[in-house]
PDB file of N, CA, C and O in Angstrom:
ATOM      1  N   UNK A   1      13.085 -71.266  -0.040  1.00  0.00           N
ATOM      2  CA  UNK A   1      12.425 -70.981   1.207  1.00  0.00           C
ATOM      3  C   UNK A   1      10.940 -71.297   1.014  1.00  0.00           C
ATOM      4  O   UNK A   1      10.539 -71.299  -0.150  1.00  0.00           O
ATOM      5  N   UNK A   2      10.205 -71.522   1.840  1.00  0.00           N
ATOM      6  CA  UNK A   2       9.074 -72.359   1.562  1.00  0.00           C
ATOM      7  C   UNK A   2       8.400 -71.334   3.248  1.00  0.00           C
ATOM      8  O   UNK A   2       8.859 -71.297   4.389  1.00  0.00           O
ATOM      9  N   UNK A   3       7.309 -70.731   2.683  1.00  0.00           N
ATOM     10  CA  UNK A   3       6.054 -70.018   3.884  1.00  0.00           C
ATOM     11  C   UNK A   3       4.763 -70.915   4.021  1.00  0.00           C
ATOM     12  O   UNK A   3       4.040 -71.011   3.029  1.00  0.00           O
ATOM     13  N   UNK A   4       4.379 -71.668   5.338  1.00  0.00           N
ATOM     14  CA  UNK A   4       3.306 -72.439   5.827  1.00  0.00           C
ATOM     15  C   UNK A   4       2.469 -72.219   6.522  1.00  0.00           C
ATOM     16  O   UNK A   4       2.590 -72.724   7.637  1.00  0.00           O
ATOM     17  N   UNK A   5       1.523 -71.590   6.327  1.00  0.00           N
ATOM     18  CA  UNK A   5       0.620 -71.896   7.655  1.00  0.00           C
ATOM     19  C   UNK A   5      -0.717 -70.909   7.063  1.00  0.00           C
ATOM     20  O   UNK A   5      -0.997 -70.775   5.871  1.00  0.00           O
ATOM     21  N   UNK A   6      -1.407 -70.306   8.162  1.00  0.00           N
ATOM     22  CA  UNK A   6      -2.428 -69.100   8.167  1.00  0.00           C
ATOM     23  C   UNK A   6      -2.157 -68.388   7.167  1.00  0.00           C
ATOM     24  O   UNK A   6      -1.056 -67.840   7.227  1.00  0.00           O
ATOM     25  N   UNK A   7      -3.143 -68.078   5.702  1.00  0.00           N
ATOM     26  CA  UNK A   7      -2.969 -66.795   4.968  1.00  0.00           C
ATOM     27  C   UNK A   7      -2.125 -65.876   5.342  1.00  0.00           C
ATOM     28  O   UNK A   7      -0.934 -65.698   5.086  1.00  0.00           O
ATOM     29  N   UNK A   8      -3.323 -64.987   6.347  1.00  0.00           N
ATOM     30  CA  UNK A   8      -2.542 -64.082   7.344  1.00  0.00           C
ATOM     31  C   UNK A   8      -0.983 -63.789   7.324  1.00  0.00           C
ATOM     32  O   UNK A   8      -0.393 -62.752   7.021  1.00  0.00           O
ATOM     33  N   UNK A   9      -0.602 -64.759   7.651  1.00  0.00           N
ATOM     34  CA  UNK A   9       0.675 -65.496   8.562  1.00  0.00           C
ATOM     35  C   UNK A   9       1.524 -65.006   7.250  1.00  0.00           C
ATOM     36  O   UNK A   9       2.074 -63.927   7.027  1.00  0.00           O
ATOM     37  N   UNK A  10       1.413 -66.366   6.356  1.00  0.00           N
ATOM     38  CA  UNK A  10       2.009 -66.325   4.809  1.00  0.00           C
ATOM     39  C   UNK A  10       2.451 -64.873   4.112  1.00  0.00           C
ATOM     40  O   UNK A  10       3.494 -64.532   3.552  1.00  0.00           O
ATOM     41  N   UNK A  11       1.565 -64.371   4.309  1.00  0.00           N
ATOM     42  CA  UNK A  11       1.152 -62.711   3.462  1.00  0.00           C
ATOM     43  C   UNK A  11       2.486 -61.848   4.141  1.00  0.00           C
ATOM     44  O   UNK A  11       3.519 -61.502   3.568  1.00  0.00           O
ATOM     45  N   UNK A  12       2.142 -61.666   5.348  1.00  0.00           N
ATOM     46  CA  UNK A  12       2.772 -60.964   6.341  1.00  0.00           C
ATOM     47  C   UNK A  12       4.403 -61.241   6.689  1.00  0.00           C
ATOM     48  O   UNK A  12       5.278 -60.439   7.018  1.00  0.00           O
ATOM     49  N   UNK A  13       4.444 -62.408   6.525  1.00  0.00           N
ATOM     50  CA  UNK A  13       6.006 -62.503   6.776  1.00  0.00           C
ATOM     51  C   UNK A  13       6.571 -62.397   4.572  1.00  0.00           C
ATOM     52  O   UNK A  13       7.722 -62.081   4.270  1.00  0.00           O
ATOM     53  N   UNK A  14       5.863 -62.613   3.845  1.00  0.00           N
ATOM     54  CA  UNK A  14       6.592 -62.176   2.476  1.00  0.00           C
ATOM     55  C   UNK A  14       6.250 -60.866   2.410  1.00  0.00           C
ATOM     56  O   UNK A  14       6.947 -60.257   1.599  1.00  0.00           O
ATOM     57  N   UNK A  15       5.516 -60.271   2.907  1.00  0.00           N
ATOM     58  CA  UNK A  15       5.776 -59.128   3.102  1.00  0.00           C
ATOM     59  C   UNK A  15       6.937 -58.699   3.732  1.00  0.00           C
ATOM     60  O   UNK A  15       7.645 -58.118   2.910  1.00  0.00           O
ATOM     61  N   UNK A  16       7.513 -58.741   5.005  1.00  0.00           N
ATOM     62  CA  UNK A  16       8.603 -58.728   5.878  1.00  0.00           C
ATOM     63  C   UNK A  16       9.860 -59.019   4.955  1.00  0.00           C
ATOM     64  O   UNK A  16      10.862 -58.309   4.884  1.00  0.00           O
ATOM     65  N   UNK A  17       9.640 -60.098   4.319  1.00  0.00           N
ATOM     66  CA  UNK A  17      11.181 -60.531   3.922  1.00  0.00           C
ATOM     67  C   UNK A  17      11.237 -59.556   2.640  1.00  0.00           C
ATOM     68  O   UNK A  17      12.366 -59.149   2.368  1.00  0.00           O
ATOM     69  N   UNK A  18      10.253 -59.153   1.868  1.00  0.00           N
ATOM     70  CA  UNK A  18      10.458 -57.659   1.100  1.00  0.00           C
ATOM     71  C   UNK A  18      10.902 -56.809   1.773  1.00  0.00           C
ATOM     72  O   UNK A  18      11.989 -56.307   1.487  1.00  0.00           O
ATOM     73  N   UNK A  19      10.221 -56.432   2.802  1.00  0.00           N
ATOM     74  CA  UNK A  19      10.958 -54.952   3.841  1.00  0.00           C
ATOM     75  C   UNK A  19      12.339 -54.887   4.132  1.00  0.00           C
ATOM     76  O   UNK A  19      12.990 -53.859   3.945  1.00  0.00           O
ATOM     77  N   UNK A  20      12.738 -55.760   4.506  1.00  0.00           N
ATOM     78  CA  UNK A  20      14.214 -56.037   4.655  1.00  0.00           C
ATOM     79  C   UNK A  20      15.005 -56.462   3.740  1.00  0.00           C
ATOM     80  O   UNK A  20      16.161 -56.772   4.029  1.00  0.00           O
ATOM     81  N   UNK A  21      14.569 -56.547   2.576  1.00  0.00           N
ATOM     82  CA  UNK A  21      15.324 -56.639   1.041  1.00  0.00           C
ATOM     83  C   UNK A  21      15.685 -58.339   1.025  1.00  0.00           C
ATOM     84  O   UNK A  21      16.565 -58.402   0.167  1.00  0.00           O
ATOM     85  N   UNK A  22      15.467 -59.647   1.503  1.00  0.00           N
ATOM     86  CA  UNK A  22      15.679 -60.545   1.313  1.00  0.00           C
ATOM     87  C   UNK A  22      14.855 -61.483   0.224  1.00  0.00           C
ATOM     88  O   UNK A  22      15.297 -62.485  -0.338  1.00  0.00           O
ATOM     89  N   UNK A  23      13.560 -60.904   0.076  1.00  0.00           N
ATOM     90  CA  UNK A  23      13.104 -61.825  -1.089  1.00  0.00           C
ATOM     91  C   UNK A  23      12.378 -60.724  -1.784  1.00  0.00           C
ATOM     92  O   UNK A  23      12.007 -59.816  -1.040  1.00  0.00           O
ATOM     93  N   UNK A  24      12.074 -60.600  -3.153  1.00  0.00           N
ATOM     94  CA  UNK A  24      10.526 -59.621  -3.506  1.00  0.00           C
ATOM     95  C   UNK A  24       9.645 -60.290  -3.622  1.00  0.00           C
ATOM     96  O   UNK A  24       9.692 -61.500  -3.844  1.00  0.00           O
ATOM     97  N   UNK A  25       8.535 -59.519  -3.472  1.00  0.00           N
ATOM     98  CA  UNK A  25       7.576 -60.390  -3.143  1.00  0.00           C
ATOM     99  C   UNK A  25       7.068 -61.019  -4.583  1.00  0.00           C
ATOM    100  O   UNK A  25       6.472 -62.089  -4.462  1.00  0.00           O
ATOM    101  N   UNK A  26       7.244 -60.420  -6.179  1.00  0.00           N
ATOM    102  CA  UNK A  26       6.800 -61.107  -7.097  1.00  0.00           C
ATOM    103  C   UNK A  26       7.858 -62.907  -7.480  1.00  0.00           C
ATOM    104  O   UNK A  26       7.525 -63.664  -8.392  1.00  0.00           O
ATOM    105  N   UNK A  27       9.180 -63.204  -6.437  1.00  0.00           N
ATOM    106  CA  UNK A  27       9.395 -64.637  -6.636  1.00  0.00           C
ATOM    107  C   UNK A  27       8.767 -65.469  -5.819  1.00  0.00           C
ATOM    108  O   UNK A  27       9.297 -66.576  -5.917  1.00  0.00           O
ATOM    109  N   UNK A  28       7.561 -65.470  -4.773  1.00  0.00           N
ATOM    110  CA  UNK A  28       6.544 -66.626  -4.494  1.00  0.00           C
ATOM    111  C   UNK A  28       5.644 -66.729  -5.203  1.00  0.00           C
ATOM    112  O   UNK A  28       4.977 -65.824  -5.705  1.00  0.00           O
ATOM    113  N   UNK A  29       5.515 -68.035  -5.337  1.00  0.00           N
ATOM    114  CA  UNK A  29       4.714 -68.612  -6.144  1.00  0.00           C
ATOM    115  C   UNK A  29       3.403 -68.161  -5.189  1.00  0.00           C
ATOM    116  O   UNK A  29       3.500 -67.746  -4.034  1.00  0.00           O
ATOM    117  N   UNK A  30       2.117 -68.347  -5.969  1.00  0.00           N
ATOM    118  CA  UNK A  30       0.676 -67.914  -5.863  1.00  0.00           C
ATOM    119  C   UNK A  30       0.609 -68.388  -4.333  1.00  0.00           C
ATOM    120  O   UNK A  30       1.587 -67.675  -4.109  1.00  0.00           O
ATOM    121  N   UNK A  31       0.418 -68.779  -3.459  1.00  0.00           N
ATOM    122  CA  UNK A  31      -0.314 -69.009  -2.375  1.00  0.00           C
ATOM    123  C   UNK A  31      -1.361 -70.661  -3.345  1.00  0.00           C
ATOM    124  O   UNK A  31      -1.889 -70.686  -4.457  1.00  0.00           O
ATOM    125  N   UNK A  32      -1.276 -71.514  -2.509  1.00  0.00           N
ATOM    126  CA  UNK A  32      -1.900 -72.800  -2.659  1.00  0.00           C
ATOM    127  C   UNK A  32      -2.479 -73.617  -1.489  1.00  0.00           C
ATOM    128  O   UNK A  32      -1.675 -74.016  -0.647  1.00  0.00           O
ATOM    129  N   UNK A  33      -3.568 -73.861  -1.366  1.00  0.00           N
ATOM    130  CA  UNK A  33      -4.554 -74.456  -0.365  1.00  0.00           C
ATOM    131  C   UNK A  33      -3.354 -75.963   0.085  1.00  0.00           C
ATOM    132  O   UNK A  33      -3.085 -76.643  -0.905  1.00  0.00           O
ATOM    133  N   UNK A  34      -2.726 -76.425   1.364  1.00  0.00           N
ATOM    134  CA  UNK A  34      -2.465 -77.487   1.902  1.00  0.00           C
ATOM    135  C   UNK A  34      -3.427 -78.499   1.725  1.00  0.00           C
ATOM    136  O   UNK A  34      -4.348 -78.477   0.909  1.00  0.00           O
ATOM    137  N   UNK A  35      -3.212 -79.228   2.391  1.00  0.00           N
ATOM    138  CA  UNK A  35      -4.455 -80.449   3.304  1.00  0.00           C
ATOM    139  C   UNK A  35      -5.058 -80.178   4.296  1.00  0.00           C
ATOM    140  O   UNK A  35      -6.230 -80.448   4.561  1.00  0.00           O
ATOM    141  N   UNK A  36      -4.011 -79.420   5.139  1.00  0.00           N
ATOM    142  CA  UNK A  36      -5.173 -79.044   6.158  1.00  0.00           C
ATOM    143  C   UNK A  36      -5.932 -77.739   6.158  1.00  0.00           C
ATOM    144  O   UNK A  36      -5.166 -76.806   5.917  1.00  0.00           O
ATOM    145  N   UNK A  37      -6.913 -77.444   6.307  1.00  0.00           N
ATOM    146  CA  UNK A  37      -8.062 -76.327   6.265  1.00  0.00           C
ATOM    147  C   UNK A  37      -7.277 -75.500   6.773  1.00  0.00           C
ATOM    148  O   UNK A  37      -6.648 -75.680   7.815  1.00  0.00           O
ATOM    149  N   UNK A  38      -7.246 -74.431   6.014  1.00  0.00           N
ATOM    150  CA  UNK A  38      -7.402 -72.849   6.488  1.00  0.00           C
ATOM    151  C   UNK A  38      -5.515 -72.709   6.831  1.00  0.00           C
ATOM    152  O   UNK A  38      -4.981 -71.860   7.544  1.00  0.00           O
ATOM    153  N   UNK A  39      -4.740 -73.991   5.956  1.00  0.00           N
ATOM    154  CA  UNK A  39      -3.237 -73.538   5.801  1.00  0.00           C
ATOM    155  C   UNK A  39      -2.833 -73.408   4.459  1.00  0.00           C
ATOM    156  O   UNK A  39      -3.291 -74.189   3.625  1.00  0.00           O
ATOM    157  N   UNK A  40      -2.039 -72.530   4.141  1.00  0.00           N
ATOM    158  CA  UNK A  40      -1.345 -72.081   2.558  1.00  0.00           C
ATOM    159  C   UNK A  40      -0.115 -72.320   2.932  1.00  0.00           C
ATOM    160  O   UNK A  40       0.512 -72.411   3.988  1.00  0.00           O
ATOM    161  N   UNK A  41       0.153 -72.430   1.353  1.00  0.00           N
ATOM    162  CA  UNK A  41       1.494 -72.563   1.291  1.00  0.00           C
ATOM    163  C   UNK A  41       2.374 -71.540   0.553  1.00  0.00           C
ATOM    164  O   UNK A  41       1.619 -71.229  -0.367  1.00  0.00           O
ATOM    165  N   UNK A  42       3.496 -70.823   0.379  1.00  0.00           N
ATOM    166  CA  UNK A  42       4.246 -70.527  -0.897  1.00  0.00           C
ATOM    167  C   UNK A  42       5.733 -70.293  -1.014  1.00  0.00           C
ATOM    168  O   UNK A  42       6.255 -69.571  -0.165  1.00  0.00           O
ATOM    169  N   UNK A  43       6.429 -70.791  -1.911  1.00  0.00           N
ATOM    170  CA  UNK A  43       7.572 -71.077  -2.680  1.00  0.00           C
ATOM    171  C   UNK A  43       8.466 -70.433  -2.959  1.00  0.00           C
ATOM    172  O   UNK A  43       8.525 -70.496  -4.187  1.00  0.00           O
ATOM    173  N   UNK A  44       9.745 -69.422  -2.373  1.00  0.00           N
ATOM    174  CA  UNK A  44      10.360 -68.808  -2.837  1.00  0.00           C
ATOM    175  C   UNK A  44      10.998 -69.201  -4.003  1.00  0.00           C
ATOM    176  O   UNK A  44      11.854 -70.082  -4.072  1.00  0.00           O
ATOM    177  N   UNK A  45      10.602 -68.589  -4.845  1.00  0.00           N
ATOM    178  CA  UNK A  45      11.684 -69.369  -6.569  1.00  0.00           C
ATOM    179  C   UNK A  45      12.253 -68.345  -7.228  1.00  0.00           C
ATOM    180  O   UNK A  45      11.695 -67.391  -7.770  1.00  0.00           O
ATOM    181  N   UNK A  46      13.795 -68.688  -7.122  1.00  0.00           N
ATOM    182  CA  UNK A  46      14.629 -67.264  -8.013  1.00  0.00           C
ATOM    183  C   UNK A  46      15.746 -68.375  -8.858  1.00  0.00           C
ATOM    184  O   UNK A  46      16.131 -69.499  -8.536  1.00  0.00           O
ATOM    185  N   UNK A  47      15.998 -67.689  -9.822  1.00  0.00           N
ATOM    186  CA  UNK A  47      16.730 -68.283 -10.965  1.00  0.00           C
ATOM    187  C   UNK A  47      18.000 -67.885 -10.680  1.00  0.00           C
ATOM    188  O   UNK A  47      18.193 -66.722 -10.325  1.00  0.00           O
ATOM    189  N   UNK A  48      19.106 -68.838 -10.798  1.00  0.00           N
ATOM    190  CA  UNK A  48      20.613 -68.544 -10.656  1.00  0.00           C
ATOM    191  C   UNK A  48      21.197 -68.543 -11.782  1.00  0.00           C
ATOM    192  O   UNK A  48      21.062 -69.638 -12.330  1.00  0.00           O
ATOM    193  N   UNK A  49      22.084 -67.443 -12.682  1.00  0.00           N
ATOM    194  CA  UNK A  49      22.605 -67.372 -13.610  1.00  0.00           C
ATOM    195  C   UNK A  49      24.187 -67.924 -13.356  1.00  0.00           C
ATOM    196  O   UNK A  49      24.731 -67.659 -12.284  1.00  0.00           O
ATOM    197  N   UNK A  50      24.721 -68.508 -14.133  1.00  0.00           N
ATOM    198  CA  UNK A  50      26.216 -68.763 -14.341  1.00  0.00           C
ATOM    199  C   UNK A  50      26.665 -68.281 -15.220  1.00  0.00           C
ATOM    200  O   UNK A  50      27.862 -68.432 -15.463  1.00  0.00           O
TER     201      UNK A  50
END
């Protein structure tokens, strides 16, 4: 899953998807500056065991 846009924005919905038990918030990656000004990005990354 991949979060785009406004800090704000970013923060707030991985926050959300913690509240509702779908992601925690320590598997996104750091928050990273886009191309365009004043948008972030971050990375849901979880490891699958077999």
């Amino acid at each position: 899953m991949v979060q785009k846009g406004n800090p704000n924005t970013v923060r707030d919905t991985i926050q959300t998807l913690h509240d509702i038990g779908l992601a925690e918030i320590g598997e996104w990656t750091p928050m990273q500056p886009t191309q365009n000004e004043g948008e972030m990005i971050s990375i849901l990354c979880r490891k699958i065991v077999m």
